[in-house]
C-alpha positions as CSV (number, residue, x, y, z in Angstrom):
1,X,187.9,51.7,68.1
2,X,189.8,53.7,70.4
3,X,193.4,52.2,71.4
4,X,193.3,52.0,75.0
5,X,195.5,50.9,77.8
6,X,193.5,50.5,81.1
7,X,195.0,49.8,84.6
8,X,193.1,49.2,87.5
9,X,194.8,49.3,90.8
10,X,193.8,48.8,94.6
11,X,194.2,52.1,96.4
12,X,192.2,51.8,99.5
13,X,194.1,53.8,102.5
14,X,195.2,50.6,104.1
15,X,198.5,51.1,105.7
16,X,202.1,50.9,105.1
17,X,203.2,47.9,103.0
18,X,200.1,47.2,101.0
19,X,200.1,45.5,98.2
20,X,198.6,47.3,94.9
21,X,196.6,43.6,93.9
22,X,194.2,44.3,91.4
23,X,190.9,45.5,92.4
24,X,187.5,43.9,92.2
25,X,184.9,44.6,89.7
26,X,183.6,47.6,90.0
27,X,179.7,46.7,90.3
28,X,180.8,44.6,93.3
29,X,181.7,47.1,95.5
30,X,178.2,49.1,95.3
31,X,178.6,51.7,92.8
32,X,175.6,53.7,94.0
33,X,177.6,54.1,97.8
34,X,180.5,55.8,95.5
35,X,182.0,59.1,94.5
36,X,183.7,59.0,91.1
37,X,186.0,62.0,89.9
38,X,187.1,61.5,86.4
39,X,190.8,63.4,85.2
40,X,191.4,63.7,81.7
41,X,195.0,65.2,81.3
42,X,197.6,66.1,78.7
43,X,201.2,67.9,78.9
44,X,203.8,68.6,76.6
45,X,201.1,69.3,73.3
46,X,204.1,72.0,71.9
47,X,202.3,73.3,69.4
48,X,201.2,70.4,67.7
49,X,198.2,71.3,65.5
50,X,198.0,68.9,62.9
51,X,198.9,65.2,63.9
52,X,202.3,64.0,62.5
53,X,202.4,63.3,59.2
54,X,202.3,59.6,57.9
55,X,206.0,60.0,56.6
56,X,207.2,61.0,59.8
57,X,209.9,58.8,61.2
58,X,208.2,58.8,64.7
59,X,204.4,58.7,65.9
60,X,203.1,58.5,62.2
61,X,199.6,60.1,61.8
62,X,199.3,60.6,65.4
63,X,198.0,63.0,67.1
64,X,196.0,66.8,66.3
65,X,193.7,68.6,68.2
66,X,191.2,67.8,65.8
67,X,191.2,64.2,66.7
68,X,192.0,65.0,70.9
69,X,188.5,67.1,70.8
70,X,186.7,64.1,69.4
71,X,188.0,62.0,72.1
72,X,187.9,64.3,75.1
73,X,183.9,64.7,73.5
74,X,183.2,61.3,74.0
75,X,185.0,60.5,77.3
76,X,183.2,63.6,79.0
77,X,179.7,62.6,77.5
78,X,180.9,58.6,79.4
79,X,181.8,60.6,82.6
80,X,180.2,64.0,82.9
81,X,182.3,64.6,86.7
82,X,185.2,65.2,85.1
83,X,188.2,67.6,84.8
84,X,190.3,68.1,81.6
85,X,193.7,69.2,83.1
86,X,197.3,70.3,81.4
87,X,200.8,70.3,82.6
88,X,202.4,73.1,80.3
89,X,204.9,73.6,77.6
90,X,201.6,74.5,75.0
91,X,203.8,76.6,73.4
92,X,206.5,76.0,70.9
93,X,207.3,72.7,68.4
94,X,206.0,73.6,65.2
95,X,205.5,76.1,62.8
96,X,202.5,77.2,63.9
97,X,203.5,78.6,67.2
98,X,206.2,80.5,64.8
99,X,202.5,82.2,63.6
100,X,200.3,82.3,66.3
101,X,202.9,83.0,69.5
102,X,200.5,79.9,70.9
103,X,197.2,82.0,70.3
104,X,195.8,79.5,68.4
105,X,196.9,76.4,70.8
106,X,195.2,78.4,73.6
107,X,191.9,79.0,71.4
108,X,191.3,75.1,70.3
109,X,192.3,74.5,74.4
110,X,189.5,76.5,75.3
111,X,187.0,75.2,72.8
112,X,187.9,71.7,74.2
113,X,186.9,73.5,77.7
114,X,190.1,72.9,79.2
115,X,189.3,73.4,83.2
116,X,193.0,74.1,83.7
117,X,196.8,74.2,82.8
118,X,199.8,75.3,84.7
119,X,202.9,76.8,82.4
120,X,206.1,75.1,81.3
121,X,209.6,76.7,80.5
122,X,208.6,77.1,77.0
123,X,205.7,79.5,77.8
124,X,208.2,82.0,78.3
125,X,210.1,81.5,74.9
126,X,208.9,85.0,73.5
127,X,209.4,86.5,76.8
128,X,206.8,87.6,79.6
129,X,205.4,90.1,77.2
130,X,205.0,87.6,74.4
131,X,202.8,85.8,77.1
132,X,200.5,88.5,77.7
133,X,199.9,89.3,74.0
134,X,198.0,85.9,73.8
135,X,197.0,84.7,77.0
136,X,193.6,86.1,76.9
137,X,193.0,83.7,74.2
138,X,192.9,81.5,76.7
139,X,189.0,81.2,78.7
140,X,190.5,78.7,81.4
141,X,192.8,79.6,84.3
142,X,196.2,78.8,84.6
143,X,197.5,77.9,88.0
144,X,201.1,78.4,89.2
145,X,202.0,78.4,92.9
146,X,205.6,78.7,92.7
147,X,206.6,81.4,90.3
148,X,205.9,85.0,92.0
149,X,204.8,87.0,89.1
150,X,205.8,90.9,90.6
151,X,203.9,93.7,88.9
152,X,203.6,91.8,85.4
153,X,200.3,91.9,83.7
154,X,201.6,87.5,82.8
155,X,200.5,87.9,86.6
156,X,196.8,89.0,86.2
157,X,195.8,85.4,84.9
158,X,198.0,83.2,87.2
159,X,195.8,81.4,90.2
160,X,197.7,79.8,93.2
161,X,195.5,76.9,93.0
162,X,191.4,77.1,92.2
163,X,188.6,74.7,93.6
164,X,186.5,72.7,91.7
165,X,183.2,71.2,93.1
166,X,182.8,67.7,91.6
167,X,179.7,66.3,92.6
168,X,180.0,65.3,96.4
169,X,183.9,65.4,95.8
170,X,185.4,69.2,96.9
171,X,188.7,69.2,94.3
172,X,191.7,71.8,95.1
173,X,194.2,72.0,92.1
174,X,197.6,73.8,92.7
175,X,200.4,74.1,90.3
176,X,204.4,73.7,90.2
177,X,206.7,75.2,87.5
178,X,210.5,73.8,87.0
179,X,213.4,76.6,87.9
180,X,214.4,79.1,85.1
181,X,218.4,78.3,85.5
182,X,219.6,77.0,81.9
183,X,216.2,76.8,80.2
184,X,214.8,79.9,80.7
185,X,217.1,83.0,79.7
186,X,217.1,85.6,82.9
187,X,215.5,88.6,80.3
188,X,212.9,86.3,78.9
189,X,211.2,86.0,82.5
190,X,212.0,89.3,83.5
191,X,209.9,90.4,86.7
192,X,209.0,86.8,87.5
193,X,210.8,85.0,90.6
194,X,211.1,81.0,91.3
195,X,209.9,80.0,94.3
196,X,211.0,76.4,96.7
197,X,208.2,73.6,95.1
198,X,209.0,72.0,98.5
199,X,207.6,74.7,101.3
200,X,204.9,76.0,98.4
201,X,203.2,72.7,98.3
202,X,203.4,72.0,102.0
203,X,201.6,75.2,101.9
204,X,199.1,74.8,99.3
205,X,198.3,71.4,100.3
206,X,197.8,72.8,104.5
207,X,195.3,75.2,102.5
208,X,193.8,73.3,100.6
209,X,192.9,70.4,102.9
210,X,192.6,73.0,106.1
211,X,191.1,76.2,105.4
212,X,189.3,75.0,102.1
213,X,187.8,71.2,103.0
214,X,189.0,69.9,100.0
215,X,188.7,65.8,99.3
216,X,191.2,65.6,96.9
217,X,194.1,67.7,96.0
218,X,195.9,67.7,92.3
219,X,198.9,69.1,91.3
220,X,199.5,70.2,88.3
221,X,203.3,69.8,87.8
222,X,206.1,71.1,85.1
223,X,208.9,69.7,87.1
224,X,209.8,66.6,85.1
225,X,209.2,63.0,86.4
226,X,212.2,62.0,87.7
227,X,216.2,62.7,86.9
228,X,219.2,60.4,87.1
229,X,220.0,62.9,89.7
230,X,218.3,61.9,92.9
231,X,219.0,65.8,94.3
232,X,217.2,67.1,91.6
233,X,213.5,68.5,91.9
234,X,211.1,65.9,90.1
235,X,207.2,64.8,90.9
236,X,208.6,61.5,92.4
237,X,211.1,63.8,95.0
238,X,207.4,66.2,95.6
239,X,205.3,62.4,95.6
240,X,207.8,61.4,98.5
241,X,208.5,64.2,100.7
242,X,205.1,66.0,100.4
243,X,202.3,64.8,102.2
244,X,198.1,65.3,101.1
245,X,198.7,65.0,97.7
246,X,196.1,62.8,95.5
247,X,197.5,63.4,92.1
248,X,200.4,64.9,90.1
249,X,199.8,65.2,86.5
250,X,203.4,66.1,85.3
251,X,205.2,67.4,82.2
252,X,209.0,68.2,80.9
253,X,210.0,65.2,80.9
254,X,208.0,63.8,78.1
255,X,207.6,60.7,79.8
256,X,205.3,58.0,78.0
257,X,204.6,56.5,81.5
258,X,203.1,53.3,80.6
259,X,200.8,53.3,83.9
260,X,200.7,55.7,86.8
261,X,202.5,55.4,89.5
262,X,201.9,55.2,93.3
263,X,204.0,56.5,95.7
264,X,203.0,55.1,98.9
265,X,204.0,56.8,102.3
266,X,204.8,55.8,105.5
267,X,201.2,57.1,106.9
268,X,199.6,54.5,104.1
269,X,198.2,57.4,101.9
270,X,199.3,57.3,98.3
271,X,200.4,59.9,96.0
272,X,199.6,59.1,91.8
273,X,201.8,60.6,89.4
274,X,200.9,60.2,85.8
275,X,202.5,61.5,82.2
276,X,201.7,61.0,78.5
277,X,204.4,62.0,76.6
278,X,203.8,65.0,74.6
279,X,202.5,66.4,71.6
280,X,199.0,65.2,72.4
281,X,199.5,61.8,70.6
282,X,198.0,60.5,74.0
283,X,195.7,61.5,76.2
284,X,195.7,60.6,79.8
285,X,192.4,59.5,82.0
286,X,192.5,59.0,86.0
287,X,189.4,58.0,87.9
288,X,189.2,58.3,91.5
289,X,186.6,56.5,93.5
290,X,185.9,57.8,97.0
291,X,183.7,56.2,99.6
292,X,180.9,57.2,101.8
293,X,183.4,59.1,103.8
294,X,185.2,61.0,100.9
295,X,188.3,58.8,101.3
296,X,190.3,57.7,98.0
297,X,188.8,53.7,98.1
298,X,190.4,53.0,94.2
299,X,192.1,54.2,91.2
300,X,191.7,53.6,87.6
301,X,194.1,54.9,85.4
302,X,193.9,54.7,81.5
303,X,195.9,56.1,78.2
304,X,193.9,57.0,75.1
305,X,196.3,57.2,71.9
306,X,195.2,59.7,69.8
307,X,194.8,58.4,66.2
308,X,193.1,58.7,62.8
309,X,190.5,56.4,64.7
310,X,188.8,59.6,66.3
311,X,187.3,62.1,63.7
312,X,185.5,65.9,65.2
């Protein structure tokens, strides 16, 4: 038996001020009339291969990729419209990165047929050029709209956003990396520049909705949730002052976020954010369901932990 946590929230466009009641059974809305999009999403995995071991002090026995590839099998055979995304910081947190330089975390990735990541800070930890020695490992794009990349070869496998066709549903999925002061040492991400998040998602999400029709827009975000710091950049400062985003799937924080959040605007749309902690001990699921007219009419938001329950 999978441990699950399930939360099931109204997210109709309404207007400004509605409540988020919970939402009627499913079957009583017509499923047939509906569009469903299915996210499964982790961040933070840092490397770790093997789940904690039982005399760990913290998350005993949870966790490995083993056990997440069992799970993310099942939940894709349940919903076959889906998306397996990641938030960044693969790299780094055991000894096995010390081996691999996070080959082998981007290997079992792909042979879980990740659709996507965007990069964390720690993707830079043995420097750009420690990045490109592995990163055809990976057989899945990664998708960064902030960081301009120069002449670097890193910049050869960066996507400002991709598009996904999920059955009716038209899916655009941008990325957002946090700033390199005081994580990232200057010669470590030589040739690659941080750009505004602010102006670059305005941008992306103008794209995305404009020139490429998208239905729903993700963002893929290593910002960190939020900061006792209201100045400081975070997925609930890009929820709130950007507009046209569906979904931020975040990271750097580490934040075991108990349920997603919405972030309602003025206009009455809502923007999700959603985090699992790190280390892969849990694995996020976010369903969308859009109506006749491709507009978000619910969301259904759900955390898997990853435990010896799930076996490959």
């Amino acid at each position: 038996m999978m441990d699950r946590r399930t939360f099931l929230k109204h997210s109709s466009l309404l207007g400004a001020g509605a409540g988020l009641g919970l939402l009627t059974p499913f079957s009583s809305l017509g499923s047939g009339s509906l569009s469903r999009v299915t996210i499964l999403h982790t961040n933070d995995t840092h490397a770790r291969i093997e789940p904690f071991p039982d005399s760990a002090p913290q998350y005993a026995g949870l966790g490995g990729v083993a056990r997440r590839a069992a799970l993310i099998k099942k939940l894709r055979a349940e919903h076959p419209q889906s998306l397996l995304l990641d938030a960044g910081d693969i790299f780094q947190g055991t000894p096995y990165f010390n081996k691999y330089h996070g080959a082998l975390d981007l290997e079992v990735m792909t042979k879980m047929g990740y659709d996507a990541s965007t990069i964390g800070n720690h993707e830079f930890d043995n420097g750009v050029d420690g990045f490109e020695a592995v990163m055809d490992k990976a057989r899945f794009p990664f998708v960064i709209s902030n960081y301009d990349f120069g002449t670097t070869r890193m910049g050869l496998r960066m996507q400002n956003f991709i598009l996904r066709q999920i059955g009716e549903i038209r899916v655009g999925i941008f990325g957002l990396g946090i700033a390199f002061d005081n994580l990232v040492l200057p010669h470590l991400h030589k040739g690659v520049t941080w750009l505004d998040p602010f102006q670059v998602s305005a941008d992306m999400v103008a794209r995305l909705r404009g020139y490429h029709q998208c239905d729903m827009v993700i963002c893929l975000s290593h910002l960190g949730y939020r900061y006792s710091d209201p100045e400081r950049i975070s997925d609930q400062r890009i929820a709130n002052e950007v507009d046209g985003i569906d979904l931020i799937i975040g990271g750097h924080t580490h934040t075991f976020m108990e349920e997603p959040e919405a972030v309602e605007k003025e206009n009455g749309s809502r923007t999700w954010i959603s985090q699992v902690g790190f280390a892969g001990i849990v694995l996020g699921q976010m369903d969308f369901f859009f109506d006749r007219s491709k507009s978000v009419l619910a969301v259904q938001g759900s955390n898997y932990s990853v435990g010896p329950s799930q076996t490959a």
